[in-house]
LUMROTOR-959416 format. One line per 10 residues: number of its first residue (from 1); their letters; for each residue x, y, z of N, C-alpha, C, O, CB. Coordinates in Angstrom, 2 decimals. Glycine has a CB too. Layout:
BEGIN
NUM> a> X:Y:Z:X:Y:Z:X:Y:Z:X:Y:Z:X:Y:Z ~ ...;
// end
This chain:
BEGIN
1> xxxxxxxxxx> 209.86:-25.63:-35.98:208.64:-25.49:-35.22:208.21:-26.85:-34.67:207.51:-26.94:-33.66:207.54:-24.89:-36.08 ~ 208.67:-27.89:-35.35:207.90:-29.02:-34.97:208.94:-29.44:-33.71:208.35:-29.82:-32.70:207.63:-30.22:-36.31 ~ 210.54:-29.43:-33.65:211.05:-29.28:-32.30:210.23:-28.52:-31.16:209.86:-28.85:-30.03:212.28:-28.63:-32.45 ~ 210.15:-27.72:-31.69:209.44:-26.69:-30.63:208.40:-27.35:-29.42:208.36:-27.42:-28.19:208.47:-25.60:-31.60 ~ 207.25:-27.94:-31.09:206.03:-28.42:-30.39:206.57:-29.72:-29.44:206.28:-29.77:-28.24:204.78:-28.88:-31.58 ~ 207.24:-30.60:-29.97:207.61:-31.86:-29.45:208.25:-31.55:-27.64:208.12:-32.11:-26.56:208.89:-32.56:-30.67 ~ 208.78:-30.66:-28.04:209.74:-29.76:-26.45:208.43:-29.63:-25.53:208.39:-30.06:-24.37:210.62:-27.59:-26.80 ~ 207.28:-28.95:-26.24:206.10:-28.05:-25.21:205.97:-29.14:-24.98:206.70:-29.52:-24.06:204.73:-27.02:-25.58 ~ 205.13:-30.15:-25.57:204.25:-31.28:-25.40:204.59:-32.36:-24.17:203.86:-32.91:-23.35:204.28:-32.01:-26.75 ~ 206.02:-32.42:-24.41:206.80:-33.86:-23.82:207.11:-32.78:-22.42:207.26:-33.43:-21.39:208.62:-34.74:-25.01;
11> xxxxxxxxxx> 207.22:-31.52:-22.26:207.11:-30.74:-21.27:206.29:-30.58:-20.32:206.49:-30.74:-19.12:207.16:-29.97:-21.58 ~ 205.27:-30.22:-20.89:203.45:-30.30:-20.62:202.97:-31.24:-19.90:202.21:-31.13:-18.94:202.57:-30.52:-21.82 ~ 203.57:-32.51:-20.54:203.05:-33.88:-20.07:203.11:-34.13:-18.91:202.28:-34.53:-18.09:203.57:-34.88:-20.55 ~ 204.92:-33.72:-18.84:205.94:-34.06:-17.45:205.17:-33.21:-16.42:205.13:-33.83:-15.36:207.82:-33.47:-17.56 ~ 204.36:-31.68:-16.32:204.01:-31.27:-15.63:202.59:-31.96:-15.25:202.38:-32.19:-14.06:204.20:-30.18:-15.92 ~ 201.63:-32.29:-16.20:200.61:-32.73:-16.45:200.66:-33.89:-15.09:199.83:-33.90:-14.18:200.53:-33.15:-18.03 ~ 201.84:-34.84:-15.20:201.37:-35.62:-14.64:202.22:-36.08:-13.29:202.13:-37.05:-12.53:201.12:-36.45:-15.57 ~ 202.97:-35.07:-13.34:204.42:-34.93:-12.66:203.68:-34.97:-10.95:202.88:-34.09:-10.63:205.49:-33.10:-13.22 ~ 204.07:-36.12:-9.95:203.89:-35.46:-8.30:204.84:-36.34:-7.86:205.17:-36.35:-6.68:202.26:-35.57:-7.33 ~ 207.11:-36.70:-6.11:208.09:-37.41:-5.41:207.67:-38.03:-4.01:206.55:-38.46:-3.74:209.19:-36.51:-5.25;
21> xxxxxxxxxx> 208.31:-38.00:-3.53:207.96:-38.57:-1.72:208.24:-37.35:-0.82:209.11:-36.49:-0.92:209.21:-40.04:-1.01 ~ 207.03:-37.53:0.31:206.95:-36.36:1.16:207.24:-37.16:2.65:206.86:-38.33:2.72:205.34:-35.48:1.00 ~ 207.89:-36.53:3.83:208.11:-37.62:4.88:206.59:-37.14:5.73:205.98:-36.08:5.62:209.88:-37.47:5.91 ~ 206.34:-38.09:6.40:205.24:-39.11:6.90:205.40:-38.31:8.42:204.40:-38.32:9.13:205.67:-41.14:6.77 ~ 206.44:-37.72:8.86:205.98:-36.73:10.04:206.95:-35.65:10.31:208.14:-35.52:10.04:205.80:-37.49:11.40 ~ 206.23:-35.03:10.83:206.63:-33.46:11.38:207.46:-33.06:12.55:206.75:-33.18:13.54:205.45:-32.78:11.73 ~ 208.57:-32.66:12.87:209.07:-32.18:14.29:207.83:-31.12:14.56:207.25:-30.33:13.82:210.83:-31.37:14.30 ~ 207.65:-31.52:16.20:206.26:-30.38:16.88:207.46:-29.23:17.13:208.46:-29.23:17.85:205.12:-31.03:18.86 ~ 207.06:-28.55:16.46:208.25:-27.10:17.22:208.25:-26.67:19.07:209.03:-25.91:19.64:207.56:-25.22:16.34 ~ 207.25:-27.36:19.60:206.87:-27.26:20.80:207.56:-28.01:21.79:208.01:-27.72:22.90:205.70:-27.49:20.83;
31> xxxxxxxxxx> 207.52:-29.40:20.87:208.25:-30.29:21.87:209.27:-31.04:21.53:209.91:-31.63:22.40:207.49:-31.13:22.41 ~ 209.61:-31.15:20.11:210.79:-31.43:19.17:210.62:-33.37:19.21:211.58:-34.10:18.94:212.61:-30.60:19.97 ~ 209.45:-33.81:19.55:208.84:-34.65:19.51:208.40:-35.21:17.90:208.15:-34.20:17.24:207.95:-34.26:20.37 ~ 208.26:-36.20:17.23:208.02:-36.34:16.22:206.19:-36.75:16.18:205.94:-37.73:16.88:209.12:-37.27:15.75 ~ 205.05:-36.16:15.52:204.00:-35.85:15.74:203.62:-36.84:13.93:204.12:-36.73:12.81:203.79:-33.99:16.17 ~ 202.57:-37.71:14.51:201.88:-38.47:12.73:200.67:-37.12:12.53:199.83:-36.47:13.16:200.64:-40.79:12.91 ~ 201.21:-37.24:11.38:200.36:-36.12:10.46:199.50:-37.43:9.50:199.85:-38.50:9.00:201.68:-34.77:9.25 ~ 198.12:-36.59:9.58:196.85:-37.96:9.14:197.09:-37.72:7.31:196.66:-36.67:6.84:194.48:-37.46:9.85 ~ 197.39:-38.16:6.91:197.31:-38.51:5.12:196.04:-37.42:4.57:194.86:-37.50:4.94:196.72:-40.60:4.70 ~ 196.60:-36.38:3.60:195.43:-36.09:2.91:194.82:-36.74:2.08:195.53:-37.71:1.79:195.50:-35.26:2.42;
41> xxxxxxxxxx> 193.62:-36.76:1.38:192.46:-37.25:0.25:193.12:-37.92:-0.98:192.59:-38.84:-1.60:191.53:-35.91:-0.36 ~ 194.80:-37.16:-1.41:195.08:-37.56:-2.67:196.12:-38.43:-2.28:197.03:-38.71:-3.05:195.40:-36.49:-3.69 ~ 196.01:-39.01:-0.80:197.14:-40.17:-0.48:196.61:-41.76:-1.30:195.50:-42.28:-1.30:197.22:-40.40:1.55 ~ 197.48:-42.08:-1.74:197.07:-43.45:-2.50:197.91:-43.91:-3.77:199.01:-43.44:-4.06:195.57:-43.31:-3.03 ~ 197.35:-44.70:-4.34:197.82:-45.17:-5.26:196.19:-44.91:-6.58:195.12:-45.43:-6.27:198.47:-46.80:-4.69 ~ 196.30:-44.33:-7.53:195.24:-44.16:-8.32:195.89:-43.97:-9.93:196.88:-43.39:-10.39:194.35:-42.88:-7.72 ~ 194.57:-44.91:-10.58:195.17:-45.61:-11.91:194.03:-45.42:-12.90:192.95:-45.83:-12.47:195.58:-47.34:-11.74 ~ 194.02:-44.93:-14.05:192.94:-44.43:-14.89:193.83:-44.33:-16.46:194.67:-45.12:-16.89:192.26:-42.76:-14.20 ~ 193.24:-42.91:-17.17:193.58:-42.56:-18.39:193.67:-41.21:-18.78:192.85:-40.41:-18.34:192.84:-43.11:-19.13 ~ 194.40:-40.90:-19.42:194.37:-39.45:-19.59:194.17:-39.35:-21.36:194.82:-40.13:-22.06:195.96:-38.67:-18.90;
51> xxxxxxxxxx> 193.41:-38.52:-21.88:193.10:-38.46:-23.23:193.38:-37.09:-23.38:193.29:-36.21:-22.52:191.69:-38.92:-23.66 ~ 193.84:-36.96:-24.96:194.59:-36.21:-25.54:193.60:-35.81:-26.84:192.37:-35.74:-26.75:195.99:-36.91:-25.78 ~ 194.14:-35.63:-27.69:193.46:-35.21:-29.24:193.37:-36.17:-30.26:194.30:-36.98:-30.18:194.24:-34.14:-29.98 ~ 192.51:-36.41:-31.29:191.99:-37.31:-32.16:191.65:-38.49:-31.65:191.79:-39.50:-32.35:192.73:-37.50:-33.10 ~ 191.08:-38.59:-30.17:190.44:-39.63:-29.44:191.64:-40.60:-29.07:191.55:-41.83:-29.02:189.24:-40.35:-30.33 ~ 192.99:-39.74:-28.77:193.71:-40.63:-28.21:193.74:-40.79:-26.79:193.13:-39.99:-26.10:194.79:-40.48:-28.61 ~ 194.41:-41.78:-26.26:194.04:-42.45:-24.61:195.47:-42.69:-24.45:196.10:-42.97:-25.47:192.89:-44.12:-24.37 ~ 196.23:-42.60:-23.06:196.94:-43.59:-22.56:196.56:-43.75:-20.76:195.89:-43.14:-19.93:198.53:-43.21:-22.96 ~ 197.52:-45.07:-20.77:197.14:-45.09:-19.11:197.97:-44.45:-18.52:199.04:-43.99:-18.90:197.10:-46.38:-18.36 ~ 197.32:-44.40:-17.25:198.54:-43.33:-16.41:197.79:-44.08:-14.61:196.67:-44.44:-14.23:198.16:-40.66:-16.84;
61> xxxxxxxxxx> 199.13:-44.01:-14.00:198.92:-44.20:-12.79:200.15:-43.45:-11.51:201.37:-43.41:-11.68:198.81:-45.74:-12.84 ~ 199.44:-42.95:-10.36:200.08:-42.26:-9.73:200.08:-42.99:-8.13:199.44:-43.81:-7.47:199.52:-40.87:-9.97 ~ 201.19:-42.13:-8.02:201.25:-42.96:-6.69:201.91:-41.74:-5.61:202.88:-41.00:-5.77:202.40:-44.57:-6.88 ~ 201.12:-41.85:-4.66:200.88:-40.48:-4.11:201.14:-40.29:-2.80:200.74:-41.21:-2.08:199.60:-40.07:-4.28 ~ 201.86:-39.10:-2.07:201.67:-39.18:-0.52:201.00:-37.31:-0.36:201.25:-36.20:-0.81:203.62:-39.65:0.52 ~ 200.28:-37.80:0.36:199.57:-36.06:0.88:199.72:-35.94:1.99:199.07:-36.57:2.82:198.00:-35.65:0.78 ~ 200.96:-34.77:2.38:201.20:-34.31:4.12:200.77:-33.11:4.23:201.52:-32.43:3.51:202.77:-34.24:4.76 ~ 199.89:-32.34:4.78:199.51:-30.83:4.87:199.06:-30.31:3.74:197.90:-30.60:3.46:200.56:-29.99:5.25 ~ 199.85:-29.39:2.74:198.89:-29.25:1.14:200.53:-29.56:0.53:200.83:-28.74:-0.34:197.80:-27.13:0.51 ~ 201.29:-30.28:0.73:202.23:-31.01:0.03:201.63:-32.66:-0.82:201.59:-33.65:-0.09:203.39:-31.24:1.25;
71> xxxxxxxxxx> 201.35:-32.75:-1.78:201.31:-33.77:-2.75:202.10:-34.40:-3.47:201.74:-34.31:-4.64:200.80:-33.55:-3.39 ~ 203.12:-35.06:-3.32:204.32:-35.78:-4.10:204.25:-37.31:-4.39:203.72:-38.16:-3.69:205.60:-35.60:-3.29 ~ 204.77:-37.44:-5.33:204.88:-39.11:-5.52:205.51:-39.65:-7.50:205.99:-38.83:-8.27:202.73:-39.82:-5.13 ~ 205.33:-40.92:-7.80:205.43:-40.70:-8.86:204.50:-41.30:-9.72:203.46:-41.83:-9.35:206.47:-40.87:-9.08 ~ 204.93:-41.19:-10.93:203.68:-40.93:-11.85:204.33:-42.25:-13.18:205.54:-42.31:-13.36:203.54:-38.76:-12.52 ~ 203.67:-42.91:-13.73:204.06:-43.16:-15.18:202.98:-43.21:-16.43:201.94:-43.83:-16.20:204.72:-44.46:-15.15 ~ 203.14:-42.66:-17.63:202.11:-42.59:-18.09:202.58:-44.03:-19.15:203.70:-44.54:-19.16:201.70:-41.00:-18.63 ~ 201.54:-44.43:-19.90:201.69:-45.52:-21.09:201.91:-44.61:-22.41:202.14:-43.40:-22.49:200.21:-46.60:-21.27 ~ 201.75:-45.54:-23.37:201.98:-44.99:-24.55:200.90:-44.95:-25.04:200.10:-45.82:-24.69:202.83:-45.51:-25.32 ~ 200.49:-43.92:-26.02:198.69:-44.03:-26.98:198.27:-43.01:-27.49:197.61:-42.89:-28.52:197.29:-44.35:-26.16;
81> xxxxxxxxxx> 199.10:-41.35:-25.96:198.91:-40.13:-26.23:199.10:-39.58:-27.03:200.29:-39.61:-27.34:199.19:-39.61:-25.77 ~ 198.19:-38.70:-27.96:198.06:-37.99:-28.78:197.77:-36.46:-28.53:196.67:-35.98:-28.28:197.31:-38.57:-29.39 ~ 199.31:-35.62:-28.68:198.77:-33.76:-28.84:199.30:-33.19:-30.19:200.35:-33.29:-30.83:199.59:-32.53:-27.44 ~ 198.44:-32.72:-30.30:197.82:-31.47:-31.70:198.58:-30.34:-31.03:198.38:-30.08:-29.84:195.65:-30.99:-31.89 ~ 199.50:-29.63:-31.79:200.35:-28.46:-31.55:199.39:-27.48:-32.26:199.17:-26.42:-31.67:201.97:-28.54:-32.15 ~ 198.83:-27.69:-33.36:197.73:-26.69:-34.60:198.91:-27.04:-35.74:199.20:-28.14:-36.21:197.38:-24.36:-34.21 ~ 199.66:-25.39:-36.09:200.72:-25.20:-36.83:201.97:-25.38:-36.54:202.88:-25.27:-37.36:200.70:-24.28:-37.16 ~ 202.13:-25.73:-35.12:203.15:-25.84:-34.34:203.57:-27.63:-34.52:204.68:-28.11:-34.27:202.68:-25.22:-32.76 ~ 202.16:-28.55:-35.09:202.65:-30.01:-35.09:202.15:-30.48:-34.17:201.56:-29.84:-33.31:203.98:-30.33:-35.04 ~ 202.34:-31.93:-34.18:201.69:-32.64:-33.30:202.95:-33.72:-32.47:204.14:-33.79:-32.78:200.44:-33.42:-34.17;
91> xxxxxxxxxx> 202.36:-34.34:-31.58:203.14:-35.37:-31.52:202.65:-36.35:-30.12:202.17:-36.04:-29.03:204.65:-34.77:-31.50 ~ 203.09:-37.94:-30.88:202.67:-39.08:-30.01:203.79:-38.98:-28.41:205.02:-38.94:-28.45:202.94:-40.73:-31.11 ~ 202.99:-38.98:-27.18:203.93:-39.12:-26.31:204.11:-40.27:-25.72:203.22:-40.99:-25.27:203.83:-38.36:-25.52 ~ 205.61:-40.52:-25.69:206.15:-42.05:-25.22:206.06:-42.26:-23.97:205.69:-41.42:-23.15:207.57:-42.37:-25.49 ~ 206.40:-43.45:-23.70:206.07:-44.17:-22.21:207.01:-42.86:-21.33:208.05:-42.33:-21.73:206.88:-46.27:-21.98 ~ 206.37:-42.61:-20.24:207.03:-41.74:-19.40:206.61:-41.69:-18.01:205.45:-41.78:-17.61:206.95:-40.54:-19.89 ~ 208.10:-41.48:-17.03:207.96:-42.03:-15.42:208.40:-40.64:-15.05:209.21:-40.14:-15.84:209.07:-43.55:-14.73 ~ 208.10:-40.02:-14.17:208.57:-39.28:-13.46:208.14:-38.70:-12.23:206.97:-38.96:-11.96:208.78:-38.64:-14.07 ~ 208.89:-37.85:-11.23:208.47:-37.64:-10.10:208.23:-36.01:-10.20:208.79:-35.44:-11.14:209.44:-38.23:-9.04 ~ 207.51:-35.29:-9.37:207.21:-34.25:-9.24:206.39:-33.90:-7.62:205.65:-34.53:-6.86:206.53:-34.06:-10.49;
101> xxxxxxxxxx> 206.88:-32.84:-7.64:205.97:-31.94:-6.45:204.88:-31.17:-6.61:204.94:-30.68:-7.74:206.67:-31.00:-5.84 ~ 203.49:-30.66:-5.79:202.49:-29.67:-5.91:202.16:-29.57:-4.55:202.50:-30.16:-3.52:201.30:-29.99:-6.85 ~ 201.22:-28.39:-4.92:200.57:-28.52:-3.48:198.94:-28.33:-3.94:198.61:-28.03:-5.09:201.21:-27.16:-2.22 ~ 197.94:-28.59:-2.76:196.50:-28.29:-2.95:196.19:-27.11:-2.51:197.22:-26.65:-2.01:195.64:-29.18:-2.37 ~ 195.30:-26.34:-2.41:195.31:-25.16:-2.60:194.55:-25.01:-1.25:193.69:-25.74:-0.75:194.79:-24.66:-3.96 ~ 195.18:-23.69:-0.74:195.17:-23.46:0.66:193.37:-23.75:1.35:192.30:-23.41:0.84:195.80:-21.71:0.85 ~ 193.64:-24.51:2.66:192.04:-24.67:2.78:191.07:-25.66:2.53:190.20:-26.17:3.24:191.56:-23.93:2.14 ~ 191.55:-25.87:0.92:190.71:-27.06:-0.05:191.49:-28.25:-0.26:191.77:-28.54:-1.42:190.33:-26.56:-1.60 ~ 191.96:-29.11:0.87:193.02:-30.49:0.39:192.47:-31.08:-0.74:193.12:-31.97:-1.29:193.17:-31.80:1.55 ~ 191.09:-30.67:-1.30:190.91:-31.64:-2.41:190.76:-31.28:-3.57:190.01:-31.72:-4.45:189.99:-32.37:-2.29;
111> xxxxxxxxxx> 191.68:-30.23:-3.60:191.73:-29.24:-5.31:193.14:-28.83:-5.40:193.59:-27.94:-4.68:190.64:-27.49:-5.44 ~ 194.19:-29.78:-6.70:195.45:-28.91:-6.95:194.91:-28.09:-8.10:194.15:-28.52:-8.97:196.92:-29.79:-7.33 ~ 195.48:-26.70:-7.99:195.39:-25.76:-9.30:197.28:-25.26:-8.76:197.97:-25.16:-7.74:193.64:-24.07:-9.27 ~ 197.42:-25.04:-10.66:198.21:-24.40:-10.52:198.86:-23.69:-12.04:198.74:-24.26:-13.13:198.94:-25.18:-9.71 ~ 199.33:-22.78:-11.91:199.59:-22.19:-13.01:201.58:-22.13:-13.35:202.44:-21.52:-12.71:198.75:-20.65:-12.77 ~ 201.68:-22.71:-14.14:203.25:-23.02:-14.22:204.04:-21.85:-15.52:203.31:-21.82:-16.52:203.43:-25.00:-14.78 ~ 205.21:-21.00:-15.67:205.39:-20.77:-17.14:207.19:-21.46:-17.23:208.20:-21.45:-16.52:205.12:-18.74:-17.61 ~ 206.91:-21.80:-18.11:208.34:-22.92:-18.79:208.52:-22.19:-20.15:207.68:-21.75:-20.93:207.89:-25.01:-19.17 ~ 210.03:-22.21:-20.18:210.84:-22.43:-21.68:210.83:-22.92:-21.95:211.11:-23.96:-21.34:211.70:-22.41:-22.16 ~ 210.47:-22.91:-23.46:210.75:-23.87:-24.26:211.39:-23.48:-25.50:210.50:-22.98:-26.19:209.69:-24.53:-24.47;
121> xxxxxxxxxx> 212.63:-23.48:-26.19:213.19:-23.32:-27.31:213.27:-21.59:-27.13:212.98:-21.05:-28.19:212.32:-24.06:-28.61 ~ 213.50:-20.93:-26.39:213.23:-19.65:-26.31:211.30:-19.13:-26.01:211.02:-17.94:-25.94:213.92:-19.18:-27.79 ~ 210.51:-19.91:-25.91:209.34:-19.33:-25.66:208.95:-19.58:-24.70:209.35:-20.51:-24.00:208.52:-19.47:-26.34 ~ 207.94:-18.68:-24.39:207.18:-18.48:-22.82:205.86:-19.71:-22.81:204.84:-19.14:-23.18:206.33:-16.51:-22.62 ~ 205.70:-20.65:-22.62:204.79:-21.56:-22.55:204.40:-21.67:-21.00:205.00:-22.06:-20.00:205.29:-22.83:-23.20 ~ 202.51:-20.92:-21.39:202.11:-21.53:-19.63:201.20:-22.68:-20.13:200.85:-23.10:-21.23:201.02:-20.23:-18.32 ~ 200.96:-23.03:-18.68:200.81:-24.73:-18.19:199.39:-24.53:-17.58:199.72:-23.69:-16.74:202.15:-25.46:-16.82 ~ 198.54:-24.62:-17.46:197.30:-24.90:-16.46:196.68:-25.91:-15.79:195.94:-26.58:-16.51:196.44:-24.64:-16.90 ~ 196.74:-26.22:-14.73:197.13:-27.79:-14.08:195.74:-27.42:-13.48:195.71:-26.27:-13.03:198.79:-28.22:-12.84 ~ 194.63:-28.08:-13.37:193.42:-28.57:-12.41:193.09:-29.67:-11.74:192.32:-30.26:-12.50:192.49:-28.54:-12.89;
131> xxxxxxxxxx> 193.18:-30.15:-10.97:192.55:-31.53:-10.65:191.89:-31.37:-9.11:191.99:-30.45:-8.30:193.81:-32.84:-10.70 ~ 191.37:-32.32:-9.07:189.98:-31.93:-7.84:190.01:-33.84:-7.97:190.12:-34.69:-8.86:187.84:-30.59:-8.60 ~ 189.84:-33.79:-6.63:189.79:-35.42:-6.34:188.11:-35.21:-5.19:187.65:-34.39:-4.40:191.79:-36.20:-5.20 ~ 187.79:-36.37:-5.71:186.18:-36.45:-5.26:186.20:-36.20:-3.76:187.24:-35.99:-3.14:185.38:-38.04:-5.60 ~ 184.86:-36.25:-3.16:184.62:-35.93:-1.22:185.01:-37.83:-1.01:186.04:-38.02:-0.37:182.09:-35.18:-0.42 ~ 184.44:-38.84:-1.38:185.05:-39.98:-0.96:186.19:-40.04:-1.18:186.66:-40.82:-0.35:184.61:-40.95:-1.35 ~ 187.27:-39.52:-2.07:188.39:-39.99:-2.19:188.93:-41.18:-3.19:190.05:-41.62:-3.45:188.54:-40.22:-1.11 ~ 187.60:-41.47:-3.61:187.92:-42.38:-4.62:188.03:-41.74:-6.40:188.51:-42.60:-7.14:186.73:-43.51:-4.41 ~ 187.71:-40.64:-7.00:188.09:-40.64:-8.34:188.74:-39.03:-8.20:188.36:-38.20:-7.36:186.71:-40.97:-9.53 ~ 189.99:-38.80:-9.43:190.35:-37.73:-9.57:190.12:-37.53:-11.07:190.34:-38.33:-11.98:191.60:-37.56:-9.03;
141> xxxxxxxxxx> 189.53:-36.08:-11.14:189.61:-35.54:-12.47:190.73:-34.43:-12.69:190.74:-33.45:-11.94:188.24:-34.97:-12.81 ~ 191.52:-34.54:-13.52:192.47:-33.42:-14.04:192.29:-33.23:-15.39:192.22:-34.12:-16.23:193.92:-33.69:-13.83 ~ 192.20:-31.70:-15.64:192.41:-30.74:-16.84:193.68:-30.08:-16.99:194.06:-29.41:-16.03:191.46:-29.68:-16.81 ~ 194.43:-30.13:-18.06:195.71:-29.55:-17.86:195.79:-28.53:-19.30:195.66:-29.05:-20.41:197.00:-30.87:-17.70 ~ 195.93:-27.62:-19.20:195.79:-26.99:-21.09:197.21:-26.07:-20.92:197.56:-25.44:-19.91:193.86:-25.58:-21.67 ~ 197.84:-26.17:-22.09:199.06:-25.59:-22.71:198.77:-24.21:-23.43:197.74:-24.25:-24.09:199.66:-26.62:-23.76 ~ 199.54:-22.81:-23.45:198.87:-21.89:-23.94:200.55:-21.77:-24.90:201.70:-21.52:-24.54:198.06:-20.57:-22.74 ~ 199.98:-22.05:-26.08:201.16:-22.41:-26.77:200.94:-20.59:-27.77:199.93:-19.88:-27.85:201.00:-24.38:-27.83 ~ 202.12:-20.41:-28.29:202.59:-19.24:-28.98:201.48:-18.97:-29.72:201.10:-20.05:-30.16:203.85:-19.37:-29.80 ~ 200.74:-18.07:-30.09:199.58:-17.68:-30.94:199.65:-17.99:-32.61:198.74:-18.15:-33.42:199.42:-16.12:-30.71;
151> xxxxxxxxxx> 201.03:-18.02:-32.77:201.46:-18.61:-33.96:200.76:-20.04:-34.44:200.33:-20.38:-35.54:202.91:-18.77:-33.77 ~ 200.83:-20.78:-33.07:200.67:-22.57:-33.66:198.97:-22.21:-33.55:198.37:-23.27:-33.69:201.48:-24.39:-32.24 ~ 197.99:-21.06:-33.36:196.66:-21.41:-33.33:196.06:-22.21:-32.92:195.11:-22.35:-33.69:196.31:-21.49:-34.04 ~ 195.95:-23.28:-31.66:195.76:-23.72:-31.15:195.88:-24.08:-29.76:196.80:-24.88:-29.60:195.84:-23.96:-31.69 ~ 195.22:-23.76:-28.63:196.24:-24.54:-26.81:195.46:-25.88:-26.88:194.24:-25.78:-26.98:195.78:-23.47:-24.60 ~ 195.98:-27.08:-26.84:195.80:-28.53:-26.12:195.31:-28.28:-25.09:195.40:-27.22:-24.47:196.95:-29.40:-25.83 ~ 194.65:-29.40:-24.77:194.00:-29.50:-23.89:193.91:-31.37:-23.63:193.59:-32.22:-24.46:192.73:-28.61:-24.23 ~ 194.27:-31.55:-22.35:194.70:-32.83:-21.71:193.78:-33.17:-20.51:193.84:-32.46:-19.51:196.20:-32.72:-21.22 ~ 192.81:-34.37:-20.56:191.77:-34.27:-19.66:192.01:-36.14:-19.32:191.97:-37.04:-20.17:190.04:-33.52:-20.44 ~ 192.28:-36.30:-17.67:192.56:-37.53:-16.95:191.28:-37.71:-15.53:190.70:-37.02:-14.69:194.35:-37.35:-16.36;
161> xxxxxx> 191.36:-39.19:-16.02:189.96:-39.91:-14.39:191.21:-40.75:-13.85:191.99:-41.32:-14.62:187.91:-41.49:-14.98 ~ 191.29:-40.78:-12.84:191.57:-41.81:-12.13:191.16:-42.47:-11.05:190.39:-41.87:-10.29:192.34:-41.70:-11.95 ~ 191.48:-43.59:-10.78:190.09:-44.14:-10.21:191.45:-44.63:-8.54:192.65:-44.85:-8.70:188.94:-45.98:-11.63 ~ 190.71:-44.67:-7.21:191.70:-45.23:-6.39:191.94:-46.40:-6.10:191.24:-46.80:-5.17:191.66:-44.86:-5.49 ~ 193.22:-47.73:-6.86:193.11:-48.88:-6.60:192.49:-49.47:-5.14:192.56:-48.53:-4.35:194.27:-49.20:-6.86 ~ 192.09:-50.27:-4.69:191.60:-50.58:-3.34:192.64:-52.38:-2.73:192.43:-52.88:-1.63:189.43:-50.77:-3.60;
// end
């Protein structure tokens, strides 16, 4: 079980904090002309903390391109994180880089939601991804919660600010 939890967690995270590179312009289907598409809200570079369980913290910073409701870039978190599995275990998450894709949700460039389900060890683990980046553009809040097997009695819950370097 405690594989298990370590699998969700270090899984979770990767989604948690996961966004690759998006290209910077569009063929116009009209004129086969290459057209600048203006940067959405979550274009930047933004650097904060994401806290975990028993008042643990690490840093995390992202680095971001927003074309249309495409959001990609990459991400690295520090070391400090702390998740509570319940019965399922816990576990500290290590320094971690990675890239990932999302999108913002149709309409609203300044809200990703998204609902993910992943294997893990044979189980169905969903993901709940929120983040909403402010009307200036300067802070993002994300909520991310794990709905782990009813067995471990407990879903985590993963809550990040980030602020936009200038």
């Amino acid at each position: 079980m405690k594989k298990l939890s370590v699998s969700i967690i270090i899984t979770f995270v990767v989604l948690f904090i996961g966004i690759a590179r998006a290209a910077a312009t569009e063929i116009s289907e009209t004129t086969n002309m290459p057209t600048m598409i203006t940067p959405g809200p979550f274009e930047g570079v933004f650097s904060g903390s994401v806290r975990g369980d028993n008042g643990s913290q690490a840093p995390i910073e992202l680095k971001l391109t927003h074309r249309n409701e495409a959001v990609e870039g990459s991400i690295t978190l520090g070391e400090g994180l702390y998740v509570n599995g319940g019965r399922c275990g816990g576990a500290n998450i290590p320094f971690t880089e990675q890239n990932v894709a999302v999108k913002t949700q149709p309409g609203n460039p300044h809200q990703l939601s998204t609902q993910l389900k992943v294997t893990v060890s044979k189980y169905q683990i969903g993901i709940n991804l929120e983040s909403l980046i402010s009307e200036d553009g300067h802070t993002i809040t994300s909520k991310a919660s794990i709905d782990l097997p009813w067995i471990c009695g407990r879903d985590p819950v993963l809550t990040g600010i980030l602020y936009r370097n200038e």
